[in-house]
N, C-alpha and C positions, 0 to 999 in steps of 0.2 A: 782432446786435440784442438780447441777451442782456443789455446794457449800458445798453442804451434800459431794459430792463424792469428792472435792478435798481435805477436813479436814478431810476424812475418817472415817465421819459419815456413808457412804454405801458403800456396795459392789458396781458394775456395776448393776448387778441385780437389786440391791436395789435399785438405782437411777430410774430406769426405773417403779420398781414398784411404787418407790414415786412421780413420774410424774406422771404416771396414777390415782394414788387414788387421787393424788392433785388436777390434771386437773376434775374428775367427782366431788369430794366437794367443788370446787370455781365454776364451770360449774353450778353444779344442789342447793347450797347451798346457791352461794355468797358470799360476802365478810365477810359473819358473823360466814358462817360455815367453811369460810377458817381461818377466825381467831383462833377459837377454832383446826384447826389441824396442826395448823403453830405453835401454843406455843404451842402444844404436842412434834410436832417436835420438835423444838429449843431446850426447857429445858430439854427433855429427850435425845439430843445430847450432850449437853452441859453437862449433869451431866455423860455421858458416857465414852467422855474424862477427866472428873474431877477425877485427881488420878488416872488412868485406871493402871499405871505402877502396882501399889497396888491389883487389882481387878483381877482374874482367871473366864475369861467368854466370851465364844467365840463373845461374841458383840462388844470387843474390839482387836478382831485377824484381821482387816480387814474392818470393818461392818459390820452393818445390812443388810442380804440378803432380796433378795424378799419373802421368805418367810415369815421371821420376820415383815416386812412390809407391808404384805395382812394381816398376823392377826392380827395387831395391827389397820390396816383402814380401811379392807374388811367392815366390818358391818356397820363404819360411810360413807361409800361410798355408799352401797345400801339404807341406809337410806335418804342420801340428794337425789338423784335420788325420791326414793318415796316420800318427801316433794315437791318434782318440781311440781311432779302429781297429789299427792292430800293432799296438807299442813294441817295439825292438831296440835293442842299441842302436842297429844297425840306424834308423831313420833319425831318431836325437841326435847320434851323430851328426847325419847329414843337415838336421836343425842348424845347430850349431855352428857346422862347416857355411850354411846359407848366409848367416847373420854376421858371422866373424869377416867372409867376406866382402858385403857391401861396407862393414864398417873400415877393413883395411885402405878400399878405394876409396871411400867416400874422406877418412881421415887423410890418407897417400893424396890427394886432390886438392881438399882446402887448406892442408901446409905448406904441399908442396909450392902452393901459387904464391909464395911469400918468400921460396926460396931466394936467397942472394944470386945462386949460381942459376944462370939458363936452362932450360930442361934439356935433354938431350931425346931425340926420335931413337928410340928401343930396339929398333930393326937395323938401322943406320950406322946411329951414336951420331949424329950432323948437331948442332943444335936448333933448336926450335923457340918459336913464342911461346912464353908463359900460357898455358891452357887449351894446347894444341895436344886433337886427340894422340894415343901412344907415347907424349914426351914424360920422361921419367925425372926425378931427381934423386939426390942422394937421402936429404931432409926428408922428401915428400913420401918413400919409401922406407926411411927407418920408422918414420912415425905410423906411418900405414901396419909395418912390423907390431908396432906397439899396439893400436889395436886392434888389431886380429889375436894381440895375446891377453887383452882383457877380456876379450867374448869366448877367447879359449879358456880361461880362467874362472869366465863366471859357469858357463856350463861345466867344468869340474867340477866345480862349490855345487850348482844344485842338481846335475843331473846323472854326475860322474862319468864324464864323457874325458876322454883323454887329450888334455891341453897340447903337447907337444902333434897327434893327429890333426886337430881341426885347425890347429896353427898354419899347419904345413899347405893345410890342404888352404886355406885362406890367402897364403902367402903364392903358392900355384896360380888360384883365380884371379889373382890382381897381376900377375904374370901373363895373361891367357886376355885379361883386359886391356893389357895396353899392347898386347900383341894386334889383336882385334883391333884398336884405335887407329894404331901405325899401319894396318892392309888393308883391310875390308870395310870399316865405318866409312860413311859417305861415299862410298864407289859400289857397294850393294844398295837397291833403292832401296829397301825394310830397312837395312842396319844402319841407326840412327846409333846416339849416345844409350838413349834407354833401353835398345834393345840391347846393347853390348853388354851392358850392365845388370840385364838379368841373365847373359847367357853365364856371366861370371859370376852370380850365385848361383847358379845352376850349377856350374862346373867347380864353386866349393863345397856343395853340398856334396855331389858324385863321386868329386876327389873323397872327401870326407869319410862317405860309407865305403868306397874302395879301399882306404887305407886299414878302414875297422876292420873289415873282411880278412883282410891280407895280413894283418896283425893278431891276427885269433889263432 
């Protein structure tokens, strides 16, 4: 994570936070659950820096704080721990569904801020400032589509977890995220950005195993 901090992918904070979720999902997951949280990292750093000069959004003032970094791995972190203990579909699923959805938002967010076209308020459809919580775009969400179907994809490859599930259920959280942005972010005093953000791996994780459940 040393790496993250020198290209200013993270704060200091962040670095340490992302040792730690790192160290408990290669620890409790292995190389497969590390897989799937190393290309979260990677591509959502890499699209972070991509044009940042372009983009107004405190994730490029510096890094990703610890904060940013617990909501976006907190839930895949207690979940590989729980797979150590007692391994089921059911919970790789919901692995999977965690990680594919911070990657759908986090990718849905740093392209979207490039779109051509203004974002539009989710609840509304009004338009909005580029990087205002709940606004959506057309751009910002196919590509968020796109990955949530790589992390759908790579948990197929190693885990055999069913791509078009953790898709969906990805695709839900990022729905449930800017739902969240457009009512409750900043008018609840707790629900910040990073809380919203791990309620929505949260809720691709649950979608996730709900879906496995219901498909059996």
């Amino acid at each position: 994570m040393s790496r993250g901090l020198l290209f200013g992918s993270l704060t200091r904070s962040g670095a340490i936070a992302a040792f730690v979720v790192g160290t408990v999902v290669f620890g409790f997951g292995g190389w497969r659950g590390g897989l799937l949280l190393v290309t979260f990292f990677a591509t959502s750093s890499a699209l972070t820096r991509w044009h940042a000069e372009r983009k107004r959004h405190p994730e490029h003032r510096g890094g990703r704080t610890a904060g940013q970094v617990i909501a976006n791995g907190l839930v895949a972190a207690i979940l590989a721990v729980w797979f150590a203990i007692a391994p089921s579909p059911e919970v790789i699923t919901a692995f999977a569904g965690a990680i594919a959805a911070a990657t759908a938002d986090t990718w849905a967010t740093e392209v979207g801020l490039l779109s051509p076209s203004p974002p539009r308020l989710i609840t509304t459809w009004r338009r909005v400032q580029a990087g205002t919580s709940g606004g959506v775009t057309l751009l910002g969400t196919a590509v968020g589509a796109a990955g949530a179907s790589l992390i759908a994809r790579l948990g197929q490859l190693v885990f055999g977890t069913s791509h078009d599930v953790v898709w969906i259920a990805a695709m839900g959280a990022m729905l449930i995220d800017s739902l969240l942005g457009a009512t409750l972010e900043g008018r609840v005093r707790w629900l910040n950005n990073d809380a919203v953000n791990l309620a929505a791996t949260a809720a691709g994780a649950l979608i996730a195993s709900l879906l496995y459940i219901s498909s059996r």
